[in-house]
C-alpha positions as CSV (number, residue, x, y, z in Angstrom):
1,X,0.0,0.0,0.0
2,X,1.5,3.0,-0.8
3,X,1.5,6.3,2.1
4,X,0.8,9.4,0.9
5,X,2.1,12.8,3.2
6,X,0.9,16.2,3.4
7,X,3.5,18.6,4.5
8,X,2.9,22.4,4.8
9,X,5.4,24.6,4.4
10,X,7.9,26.1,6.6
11,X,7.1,29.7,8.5
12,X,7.7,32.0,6.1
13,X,7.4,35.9,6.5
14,X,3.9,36.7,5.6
15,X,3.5,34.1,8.5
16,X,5.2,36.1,11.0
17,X,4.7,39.1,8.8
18,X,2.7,42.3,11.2
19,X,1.0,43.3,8.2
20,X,-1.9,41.7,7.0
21,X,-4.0,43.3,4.0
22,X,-6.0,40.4,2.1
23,X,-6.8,43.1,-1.0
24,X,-5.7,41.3,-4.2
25,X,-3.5,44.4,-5.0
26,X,-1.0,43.8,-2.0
27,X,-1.3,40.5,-1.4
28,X,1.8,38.3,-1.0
29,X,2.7,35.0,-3.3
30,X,5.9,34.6,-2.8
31,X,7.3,34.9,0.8
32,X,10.5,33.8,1.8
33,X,11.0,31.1,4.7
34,X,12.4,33.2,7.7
35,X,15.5,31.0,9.4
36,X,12.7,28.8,11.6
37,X,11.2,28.3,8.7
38,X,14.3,26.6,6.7
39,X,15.2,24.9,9.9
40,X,11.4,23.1,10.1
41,X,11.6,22.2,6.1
42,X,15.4,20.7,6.8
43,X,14.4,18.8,9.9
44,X,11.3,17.4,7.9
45,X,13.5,16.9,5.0
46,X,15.8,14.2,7.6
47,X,12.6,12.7,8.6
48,X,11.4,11.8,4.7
C-alpha cells in the first residue's frame, strides 16, 4: 500500500509578517521562509 504525506510549508514571513492586508493588489505570493522556517523544512527533510 502506498503512504501518501501532506506537508505544509515552513514559517515564512507573511506568516510572521505584522502586516496583514488580504486586498488582491497587496497580497503576497511569494514569501521567503524566515531562518525557523528553513530549519522546520530541513528537519522534515531528515525525517522523509
Amino acid at each position: 500500500m502506498r503512504e501518501i504525506y501532506i506537508i505544509r510549508h515552513g514559517e515564512s514571513e507573511a506568516n510572521v509578517s505584522e502586516f496583514l492586508d488580504i486586498s488582491p493588489n497587496n497580497y503576497i505570493f511569494d514569501a521567503e521562509l524566515t531562518n525557523k522556517g528553513r530549519e522546520q523544512a530541513r528537519k522534515t527533510s531528515e525525517k522523509l
